[in-house]
ZANURO-670199 format. One record per residue (C-alpha): z, y, x; residue in three letters. Coordinates in pm, 1 decimal, m for minus. Layout:
<site up="Z" north="Y" east="X" aa="ALA"/>
...
//
This chain:
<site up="m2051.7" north="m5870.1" east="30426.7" aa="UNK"/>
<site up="m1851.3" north="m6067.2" east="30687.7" aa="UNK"/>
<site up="m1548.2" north="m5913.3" east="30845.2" aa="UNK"/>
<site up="m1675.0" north="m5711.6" east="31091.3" aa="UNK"/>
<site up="m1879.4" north="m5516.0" east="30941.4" aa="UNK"/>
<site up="m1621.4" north="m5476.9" east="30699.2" aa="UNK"/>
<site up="m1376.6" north="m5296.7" east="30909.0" aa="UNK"/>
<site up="m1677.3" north="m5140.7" east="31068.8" aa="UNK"/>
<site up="m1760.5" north="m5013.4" east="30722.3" aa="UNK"/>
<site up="m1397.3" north="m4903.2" east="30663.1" aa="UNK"/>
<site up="m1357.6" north="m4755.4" east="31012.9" aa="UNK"/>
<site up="m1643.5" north="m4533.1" east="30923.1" aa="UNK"/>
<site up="m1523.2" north="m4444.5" east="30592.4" aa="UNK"/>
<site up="m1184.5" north="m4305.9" east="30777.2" aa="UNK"/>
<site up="m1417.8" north="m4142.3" east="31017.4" aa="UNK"/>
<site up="m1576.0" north="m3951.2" east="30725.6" aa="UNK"/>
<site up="m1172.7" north="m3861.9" east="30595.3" aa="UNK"/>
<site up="m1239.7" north="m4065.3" east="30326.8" aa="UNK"/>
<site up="m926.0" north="m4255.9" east="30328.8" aa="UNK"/>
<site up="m874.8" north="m4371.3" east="29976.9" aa="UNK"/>
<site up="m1253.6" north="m4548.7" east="30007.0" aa="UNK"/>
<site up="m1148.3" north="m4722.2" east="30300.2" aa="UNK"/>
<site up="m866.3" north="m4881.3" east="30249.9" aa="UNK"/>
<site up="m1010.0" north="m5158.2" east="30048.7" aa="UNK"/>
<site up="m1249.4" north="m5247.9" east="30377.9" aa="UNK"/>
<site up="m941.7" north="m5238.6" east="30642.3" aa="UNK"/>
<site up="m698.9" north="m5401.0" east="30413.1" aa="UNK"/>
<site up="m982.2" north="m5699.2" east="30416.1" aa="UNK"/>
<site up="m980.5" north="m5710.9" east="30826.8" aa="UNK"/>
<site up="m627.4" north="m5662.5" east="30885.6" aa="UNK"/>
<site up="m545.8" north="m5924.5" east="30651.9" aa="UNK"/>
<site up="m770.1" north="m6135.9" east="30850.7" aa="UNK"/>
<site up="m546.7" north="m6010.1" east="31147.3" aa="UNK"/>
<site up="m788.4" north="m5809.1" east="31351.4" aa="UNK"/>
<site up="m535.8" north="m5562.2" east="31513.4" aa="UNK"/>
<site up="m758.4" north="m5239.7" east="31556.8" aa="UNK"/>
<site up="m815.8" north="m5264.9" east="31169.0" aa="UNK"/>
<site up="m467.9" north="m5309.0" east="31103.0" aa="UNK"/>
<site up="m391.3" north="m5007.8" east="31304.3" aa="UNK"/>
<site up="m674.4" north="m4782.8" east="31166.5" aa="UNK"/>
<site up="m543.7" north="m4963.6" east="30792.5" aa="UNK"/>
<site up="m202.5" north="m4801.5" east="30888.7" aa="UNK"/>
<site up="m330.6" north="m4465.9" east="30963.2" aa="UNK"/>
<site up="m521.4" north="m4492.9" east="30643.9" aa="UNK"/>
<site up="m210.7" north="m4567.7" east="30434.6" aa="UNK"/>
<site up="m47.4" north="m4247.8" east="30630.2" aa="UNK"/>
<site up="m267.7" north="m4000.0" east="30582.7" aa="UNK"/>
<site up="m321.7" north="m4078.0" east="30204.9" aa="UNK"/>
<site up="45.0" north="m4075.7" east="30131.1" aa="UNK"/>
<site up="130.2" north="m3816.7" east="30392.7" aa="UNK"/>
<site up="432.1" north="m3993.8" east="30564.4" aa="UNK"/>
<site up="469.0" north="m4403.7" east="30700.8" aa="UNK"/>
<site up="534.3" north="m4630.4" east="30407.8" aa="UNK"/>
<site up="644.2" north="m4944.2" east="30396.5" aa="UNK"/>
<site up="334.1" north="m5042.4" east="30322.8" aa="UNK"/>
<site up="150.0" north="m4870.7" east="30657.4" aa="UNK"/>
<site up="472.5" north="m4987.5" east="30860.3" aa="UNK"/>
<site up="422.6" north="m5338.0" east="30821.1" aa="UNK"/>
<site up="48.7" north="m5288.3" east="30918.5" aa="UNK"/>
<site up="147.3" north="m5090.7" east="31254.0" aa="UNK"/>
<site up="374.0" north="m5341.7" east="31329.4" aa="UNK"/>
<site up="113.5" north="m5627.9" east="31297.4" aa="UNK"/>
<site up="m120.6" north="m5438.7" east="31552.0" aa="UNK"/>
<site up="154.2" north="m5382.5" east="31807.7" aa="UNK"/>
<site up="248.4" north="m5709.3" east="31775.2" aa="UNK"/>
<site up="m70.2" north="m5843.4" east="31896.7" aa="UNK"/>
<site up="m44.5" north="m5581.0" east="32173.7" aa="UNK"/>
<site up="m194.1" north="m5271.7" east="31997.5" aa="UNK"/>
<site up="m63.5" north="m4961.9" east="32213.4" aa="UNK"/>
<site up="m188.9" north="m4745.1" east="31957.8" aa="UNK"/>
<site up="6.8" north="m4894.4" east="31673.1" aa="UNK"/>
<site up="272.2" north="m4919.0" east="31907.0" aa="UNK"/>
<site up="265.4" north="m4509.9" east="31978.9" aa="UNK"/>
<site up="232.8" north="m4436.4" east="31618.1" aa="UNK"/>
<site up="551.2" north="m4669.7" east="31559.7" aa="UNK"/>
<site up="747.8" north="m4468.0" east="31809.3" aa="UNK"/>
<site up="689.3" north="m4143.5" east="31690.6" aa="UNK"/>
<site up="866.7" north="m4229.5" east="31347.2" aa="UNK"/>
<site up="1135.1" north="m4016.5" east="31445.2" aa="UNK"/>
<site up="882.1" north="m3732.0" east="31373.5" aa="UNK"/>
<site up="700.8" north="m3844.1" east="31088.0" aa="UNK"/>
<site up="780.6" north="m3690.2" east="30706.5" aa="UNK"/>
<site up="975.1" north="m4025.1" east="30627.1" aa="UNK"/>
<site up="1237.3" north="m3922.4" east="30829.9" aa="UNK"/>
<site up="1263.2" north="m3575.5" east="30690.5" aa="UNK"/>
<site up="1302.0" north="m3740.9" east="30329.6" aa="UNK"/>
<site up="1548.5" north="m4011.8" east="30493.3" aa="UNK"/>
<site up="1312.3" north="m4267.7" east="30372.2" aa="UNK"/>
<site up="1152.3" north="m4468.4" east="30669.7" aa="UNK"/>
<site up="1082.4" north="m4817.9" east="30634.9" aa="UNK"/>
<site up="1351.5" north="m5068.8" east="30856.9" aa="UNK"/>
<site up="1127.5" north="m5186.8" east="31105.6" aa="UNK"/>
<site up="1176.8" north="m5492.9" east="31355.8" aa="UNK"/>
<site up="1284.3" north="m5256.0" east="31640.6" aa="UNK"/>
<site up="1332.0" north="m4896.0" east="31657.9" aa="UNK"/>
<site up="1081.1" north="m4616.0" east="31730.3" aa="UNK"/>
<site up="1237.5" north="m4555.3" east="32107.2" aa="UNK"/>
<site up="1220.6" north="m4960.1" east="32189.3" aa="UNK"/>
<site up="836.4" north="m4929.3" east="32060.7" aa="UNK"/>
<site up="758.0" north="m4650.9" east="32269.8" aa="UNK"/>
<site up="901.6" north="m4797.2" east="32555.2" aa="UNK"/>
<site up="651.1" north="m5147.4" east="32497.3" aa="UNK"/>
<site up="432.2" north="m4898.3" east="32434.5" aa="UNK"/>
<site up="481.0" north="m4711.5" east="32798.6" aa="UNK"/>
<site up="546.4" north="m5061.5" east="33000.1" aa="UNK"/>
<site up="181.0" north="m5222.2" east="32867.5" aa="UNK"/>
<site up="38.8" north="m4880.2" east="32911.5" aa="UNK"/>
<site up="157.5" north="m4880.0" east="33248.9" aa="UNK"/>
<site up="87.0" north="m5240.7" east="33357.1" aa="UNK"/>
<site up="m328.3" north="m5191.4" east="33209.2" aa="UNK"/>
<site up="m368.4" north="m4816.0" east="33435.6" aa="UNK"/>
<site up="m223.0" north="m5032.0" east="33734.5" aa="UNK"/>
<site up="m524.0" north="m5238.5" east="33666.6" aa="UNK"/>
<site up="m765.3" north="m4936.6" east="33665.7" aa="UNK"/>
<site up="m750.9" north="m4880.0" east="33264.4" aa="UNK"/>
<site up="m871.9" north="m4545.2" east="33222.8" aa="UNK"/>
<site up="m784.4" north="m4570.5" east="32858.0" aa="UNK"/>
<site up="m484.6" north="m4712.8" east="32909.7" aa="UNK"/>
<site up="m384.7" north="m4342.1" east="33162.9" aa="UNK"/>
<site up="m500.6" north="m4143.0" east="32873.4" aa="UNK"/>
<site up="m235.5" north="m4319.9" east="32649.3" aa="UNK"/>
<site up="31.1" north="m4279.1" east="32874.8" aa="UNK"/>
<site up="m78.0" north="m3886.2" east="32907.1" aa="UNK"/>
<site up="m0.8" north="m3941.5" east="32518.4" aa="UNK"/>
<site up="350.7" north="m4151.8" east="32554.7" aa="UNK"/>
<site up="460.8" north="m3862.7" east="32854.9" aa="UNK"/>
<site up="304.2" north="m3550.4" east="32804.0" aa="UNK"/>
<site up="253.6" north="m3548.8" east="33179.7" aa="UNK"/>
<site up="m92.0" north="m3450.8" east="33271.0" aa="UNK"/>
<site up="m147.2" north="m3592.2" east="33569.7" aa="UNK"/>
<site up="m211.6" north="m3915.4" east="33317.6" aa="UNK"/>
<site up="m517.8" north="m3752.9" east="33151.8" aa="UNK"/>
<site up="m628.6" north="m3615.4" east="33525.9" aa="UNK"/>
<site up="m651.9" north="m3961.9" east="33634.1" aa="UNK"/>
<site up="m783.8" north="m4122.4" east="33298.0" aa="UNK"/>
<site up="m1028.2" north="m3839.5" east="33329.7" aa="UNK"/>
<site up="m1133.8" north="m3884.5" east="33705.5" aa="UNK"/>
<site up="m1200.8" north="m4294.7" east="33590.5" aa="UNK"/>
<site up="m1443.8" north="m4201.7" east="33309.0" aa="UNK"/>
<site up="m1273.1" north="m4205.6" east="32990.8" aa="UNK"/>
<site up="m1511.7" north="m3984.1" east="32820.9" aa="UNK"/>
<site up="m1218.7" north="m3840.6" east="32562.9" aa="UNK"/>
<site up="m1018.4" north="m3747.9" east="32878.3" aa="UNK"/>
<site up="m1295.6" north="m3560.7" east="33055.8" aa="UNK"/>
<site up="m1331.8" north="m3333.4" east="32690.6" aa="UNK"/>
<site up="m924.5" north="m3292.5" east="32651.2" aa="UNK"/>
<site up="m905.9" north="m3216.4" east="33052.0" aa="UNK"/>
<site up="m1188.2" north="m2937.0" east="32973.3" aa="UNK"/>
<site up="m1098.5" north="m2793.5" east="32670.0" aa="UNK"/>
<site up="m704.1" north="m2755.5" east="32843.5" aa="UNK"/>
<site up="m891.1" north="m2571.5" east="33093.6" aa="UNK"/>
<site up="m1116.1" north="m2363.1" east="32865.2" aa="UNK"/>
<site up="m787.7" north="m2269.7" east="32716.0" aa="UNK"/>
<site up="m577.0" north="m2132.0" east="32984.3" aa="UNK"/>
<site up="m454.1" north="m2434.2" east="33132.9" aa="UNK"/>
<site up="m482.0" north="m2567.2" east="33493.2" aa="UNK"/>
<site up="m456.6" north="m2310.4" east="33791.4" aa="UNK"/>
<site up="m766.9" north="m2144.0" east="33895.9" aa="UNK"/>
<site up="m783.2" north="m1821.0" east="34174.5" aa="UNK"/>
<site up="m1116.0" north="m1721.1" east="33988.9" aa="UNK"/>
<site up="m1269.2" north="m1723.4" east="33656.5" aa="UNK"/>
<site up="m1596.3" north="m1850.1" east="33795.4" aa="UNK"/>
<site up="m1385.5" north="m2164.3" east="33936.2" aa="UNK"/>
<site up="m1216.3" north="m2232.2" east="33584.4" aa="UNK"/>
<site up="m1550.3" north="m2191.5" east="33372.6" aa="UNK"/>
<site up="m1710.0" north="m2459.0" east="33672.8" aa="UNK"/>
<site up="m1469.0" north="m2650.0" east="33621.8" aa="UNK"/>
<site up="m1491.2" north="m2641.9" east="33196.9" aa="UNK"/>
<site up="m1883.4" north="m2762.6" east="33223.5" aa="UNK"/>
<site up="m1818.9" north="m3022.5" east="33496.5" aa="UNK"/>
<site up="m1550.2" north="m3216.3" east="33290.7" aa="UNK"/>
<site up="m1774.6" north="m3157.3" east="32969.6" aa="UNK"/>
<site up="m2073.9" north="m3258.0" east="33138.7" aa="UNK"/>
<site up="m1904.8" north="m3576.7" east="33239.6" aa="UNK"/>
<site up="m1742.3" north="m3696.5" east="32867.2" aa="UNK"/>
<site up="m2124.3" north="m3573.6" east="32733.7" aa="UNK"/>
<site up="m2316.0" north="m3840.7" east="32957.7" aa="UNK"/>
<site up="m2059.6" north="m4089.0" east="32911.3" aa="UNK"/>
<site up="m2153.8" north="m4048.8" east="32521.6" aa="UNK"/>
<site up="m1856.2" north="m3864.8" east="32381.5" aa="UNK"/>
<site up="m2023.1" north="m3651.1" east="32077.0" aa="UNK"/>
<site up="m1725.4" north="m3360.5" east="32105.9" aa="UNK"/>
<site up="m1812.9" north="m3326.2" east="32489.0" aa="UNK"/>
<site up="m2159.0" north="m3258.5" east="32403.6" aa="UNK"/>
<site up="m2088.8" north="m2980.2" east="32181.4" aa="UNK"/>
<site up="m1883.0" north="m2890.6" east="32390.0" aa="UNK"/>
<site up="m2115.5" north="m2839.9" east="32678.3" aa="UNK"/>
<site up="m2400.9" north="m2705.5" east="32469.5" aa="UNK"/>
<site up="m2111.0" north="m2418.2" east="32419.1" aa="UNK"/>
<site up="m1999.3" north="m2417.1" east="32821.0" aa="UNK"/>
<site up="m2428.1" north="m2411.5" east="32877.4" aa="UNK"/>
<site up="m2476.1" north="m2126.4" east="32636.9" aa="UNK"/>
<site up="m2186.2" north="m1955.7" east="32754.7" aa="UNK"/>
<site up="m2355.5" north="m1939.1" east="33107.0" aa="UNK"/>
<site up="m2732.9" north="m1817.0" east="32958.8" aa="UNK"/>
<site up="m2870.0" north="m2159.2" east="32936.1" aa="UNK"/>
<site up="m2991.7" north="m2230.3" east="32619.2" aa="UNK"/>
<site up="m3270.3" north="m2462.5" east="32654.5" aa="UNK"/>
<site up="m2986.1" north="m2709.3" east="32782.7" aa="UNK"/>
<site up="m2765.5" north="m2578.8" east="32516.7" aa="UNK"/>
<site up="m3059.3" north="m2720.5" east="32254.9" aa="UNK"/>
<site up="m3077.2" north="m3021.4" east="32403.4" aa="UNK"/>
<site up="m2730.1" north="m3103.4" east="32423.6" aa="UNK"/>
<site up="m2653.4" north="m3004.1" east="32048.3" aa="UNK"/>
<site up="m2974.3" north="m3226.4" east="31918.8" aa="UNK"/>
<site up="m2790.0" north="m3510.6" east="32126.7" aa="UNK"/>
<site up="m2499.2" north="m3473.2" east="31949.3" aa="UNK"/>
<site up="m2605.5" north="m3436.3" east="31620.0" aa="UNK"/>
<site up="m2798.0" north="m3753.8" east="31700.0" aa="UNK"/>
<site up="m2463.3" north="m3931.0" east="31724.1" aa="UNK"/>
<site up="m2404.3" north="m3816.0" east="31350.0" aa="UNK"/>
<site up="m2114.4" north="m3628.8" east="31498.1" aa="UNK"/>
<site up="m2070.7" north="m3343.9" east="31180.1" aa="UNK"/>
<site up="m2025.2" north="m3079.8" east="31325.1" aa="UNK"/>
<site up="m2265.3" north="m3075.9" east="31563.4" aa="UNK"/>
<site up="m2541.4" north="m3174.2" east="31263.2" aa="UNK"/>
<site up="m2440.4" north="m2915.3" east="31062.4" aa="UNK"/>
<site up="m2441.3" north="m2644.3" east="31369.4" aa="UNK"/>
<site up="m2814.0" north="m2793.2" east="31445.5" aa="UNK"/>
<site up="m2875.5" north="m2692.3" east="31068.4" aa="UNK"/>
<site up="m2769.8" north="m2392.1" east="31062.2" aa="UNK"/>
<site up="m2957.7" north="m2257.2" east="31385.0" aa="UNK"/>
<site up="m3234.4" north="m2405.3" east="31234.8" aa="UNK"/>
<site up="m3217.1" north="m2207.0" east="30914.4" aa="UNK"/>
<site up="m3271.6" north="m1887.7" east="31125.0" aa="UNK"/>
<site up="m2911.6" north="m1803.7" east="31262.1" aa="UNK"/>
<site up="m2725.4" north="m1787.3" east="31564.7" aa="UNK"/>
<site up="m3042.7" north="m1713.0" east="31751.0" aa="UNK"/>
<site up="m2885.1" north="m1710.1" east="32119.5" aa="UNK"/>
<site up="m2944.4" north="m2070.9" east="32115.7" aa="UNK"/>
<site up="m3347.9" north="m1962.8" east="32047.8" aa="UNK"/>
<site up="m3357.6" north="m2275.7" east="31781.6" aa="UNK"/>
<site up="m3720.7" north="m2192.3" east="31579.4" aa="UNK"/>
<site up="m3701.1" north="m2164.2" east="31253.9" aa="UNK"/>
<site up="m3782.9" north="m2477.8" east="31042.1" aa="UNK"/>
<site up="m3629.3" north="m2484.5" east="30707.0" aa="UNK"/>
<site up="m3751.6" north="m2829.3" east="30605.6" aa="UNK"/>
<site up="m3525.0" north="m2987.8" east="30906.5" aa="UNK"/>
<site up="m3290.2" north="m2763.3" east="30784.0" aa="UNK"/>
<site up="m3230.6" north="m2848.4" east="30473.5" aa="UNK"/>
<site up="m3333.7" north="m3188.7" east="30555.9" aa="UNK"/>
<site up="m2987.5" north="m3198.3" east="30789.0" aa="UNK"/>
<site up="m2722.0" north="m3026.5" east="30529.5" aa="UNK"/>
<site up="m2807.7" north="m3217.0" east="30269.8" aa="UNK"/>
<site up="m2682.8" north="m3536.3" east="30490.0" aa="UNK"/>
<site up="m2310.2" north="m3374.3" east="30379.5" aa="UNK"/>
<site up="m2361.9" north="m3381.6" east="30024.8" aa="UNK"/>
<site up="m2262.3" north="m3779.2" east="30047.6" aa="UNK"/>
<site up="m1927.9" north="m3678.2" east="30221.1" aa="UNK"/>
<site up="m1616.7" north="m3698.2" east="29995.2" aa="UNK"/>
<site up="m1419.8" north="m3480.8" east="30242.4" aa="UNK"/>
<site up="m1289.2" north="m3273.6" east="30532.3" aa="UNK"/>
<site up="m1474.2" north="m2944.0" east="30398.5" aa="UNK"/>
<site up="m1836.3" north="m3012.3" east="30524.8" aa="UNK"/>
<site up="m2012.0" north="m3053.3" east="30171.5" aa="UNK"/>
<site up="m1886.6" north="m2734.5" east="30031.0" aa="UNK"/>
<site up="m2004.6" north="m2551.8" east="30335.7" aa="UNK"/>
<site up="m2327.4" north="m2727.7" east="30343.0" aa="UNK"/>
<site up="m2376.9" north="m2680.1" east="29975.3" aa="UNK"/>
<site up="m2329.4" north="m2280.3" east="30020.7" aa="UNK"/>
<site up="m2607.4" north="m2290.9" east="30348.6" aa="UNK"/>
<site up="m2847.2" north="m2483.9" east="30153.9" aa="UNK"/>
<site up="m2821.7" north="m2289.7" east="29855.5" aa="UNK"/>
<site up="m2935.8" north="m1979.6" east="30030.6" aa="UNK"/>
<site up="m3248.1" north="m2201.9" east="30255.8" aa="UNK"/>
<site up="m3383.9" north="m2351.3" east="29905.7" aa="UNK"/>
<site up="m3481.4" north="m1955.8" east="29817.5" aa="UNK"/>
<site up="m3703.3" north="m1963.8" east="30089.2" aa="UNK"/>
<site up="m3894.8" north="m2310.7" east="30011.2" aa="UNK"/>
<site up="m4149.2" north="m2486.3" east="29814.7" aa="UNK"/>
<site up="m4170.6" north="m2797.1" east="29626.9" aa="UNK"/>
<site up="m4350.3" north="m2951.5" east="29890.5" aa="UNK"/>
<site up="m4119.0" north="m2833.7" east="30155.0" aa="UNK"/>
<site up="m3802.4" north="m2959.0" east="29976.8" aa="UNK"/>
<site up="m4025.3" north="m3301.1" east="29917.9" aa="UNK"/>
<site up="m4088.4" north="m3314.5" east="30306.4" aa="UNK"/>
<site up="m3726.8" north="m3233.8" east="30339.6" aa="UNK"/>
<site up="m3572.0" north="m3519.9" east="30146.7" aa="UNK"/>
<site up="m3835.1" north="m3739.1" east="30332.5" aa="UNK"/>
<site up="m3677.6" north="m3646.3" east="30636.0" aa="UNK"/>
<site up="m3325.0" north="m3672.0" east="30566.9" aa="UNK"/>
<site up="m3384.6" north="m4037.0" east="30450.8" aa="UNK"/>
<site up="m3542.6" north="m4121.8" east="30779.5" aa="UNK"/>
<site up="m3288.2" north="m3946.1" east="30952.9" aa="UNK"/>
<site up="m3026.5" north="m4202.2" east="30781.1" aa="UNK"/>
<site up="m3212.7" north="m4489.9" east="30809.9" aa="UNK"/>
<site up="m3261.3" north="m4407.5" east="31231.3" aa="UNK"/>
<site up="m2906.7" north="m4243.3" east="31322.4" aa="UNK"/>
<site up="m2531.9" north="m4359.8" east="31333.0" aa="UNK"/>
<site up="m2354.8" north="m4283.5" east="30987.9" aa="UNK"/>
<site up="m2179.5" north="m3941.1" east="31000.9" aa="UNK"/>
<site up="m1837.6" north="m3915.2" east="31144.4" aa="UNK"/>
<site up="m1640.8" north="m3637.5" east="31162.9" aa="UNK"/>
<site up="m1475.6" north="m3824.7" east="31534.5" aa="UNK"/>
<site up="m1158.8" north="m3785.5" east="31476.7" aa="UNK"/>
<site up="m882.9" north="m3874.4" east="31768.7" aa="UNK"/>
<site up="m817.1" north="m4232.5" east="31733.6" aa="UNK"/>
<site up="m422.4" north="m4062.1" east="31805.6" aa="UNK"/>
<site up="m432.6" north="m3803.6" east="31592.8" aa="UNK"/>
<site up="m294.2" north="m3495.3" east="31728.0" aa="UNK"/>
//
């Protein structure tokens, strides 16, 4: 296995909240000095041990030193992290505010140049949301969900509800065609929401074919007979076929539930229908992007 597919392989582990799994992969990147895997190798070591430890430290601080404003965001916030609670953070080679301002001055410099990304992560570094407005109106896809889901919750001003849900579709509509998996579930909702339910099918097949979970396991489920506002027809064999994808997953909660939804499907099948069933989910693995659960690259 050379080295990218290596971090690509522990990338997608971490995307599955397998953490413990992928450290092995990223630890064989970052070593190699690839800076995304040394930041994703960081977040890793974080979440496993629940606070920044030496250990992730000296990871983040590899990334930002080649320029990573992720790494250089997470090394900012240390102020916030449990390590500071227990009094126990790692001496670093500056301090969280002078990494948060490198952080804000590269940030700045790349949405000069048009970065969309680079106005979402100064949304992040500011809180000021005329940065994810603008990321948003230049096409970063994650920008266009966050900007609609804010709106969908309350945020934004709007003089009529008719303007706000409008405006909820178009900004999901736009992070679903630029291939953002959470936008299309998200628009299947805003479609079915508004009595559209054929495009509310199609939208949640094209997200489960992006092996985004939830949106697989949602496709499941309607298929199994439920939720029937989304007029799914009942097919048990694709069903089953699409839960038992979870029963590989070694976290975030999706096996269990799949494991209770399946349970109560298998009742209502044959031998040859389970048989067609594992067919299909092995074709389904062999033709689709390994599951992910997408988690923000920032968590939040």
């Amino acid at each position: 296995m050379d080295l990218n597919s290596t971090k690509t392989q522990g990338i997608t582990l971490y995307n599955q909240f397998n953490t413990s799994s992928a450290v092995p992969f990223l630890e064989l990147a970052a070593h190699a000095g690839d800076h995304e895997a040394q930041y994703y190798l960081g977040e890793a070591l974080r979440k496993k041990n629940r606070y920044i430890t030496p250990k992730a430290q000296s990871s983040y601080e590899a990334s930002a030193l080649q320029g990573d404003i992720y790494s250089m965001i997470r090394l900012g916030q240390m102020e916030g992290d449990l390590c500071a609670t227990m009094n126990n953070c790692p001496k670093g080679q500056k301090d969280p505010k002078e990494w948060l301002a490198s952080a804000k001055s590269l940030a700045a410099k790349e949405a000069a140049q048009g970065n969309a990304e680079s106005m979402y992560l100064l949304y992040e570094i500011t809180g000021d949301k005329k940065w994810l407005e603008q990321s948003a109106e230049n096409g970063f896809a994650l920008s266009q969900y966050l900007l609609a889901t804010d709106y969908r919750e309350g945020g934004g001003f709007f003089l009529l509800p008719s303007s706000r849900a409008d405006a909820v579709e178009r900004w999901m509509k736009a992070s679903a065609e630029g291939g953002y998996p959470r936008g299309m579930s998200g628009l299947a909702a805003a479609l079915l929401e508004k009595k559209d339910p054929e495009g509310a099918r199609n939208w949640t097949e094209r997200a489960a074919a992006t092996g985004y979970v939830e949106a697989i396991f949602n496709y499941g489920y309607y298929l199994s007979g439920k939720n029937t506002d989304f007029g799914f027809p009942v097919d048990f064999v694709k069903s089953y076929a699409l839960l038992s994808l979870f029963l590989e997953l070694d976290g975030g909660g999706a096996k269990e539930d799949a494991e209770y939804v399946i349970s109560k499907i298998k009742e209502k099948m044959n031998k040859v229908q389970l048989d067609e069933a594992d067919r299909f989910a092995a074709n389904w693995k062999k033709t689709h992007p390994a599951l992910s659960f997408y988690p923000f690259k920032l968590s939040r």
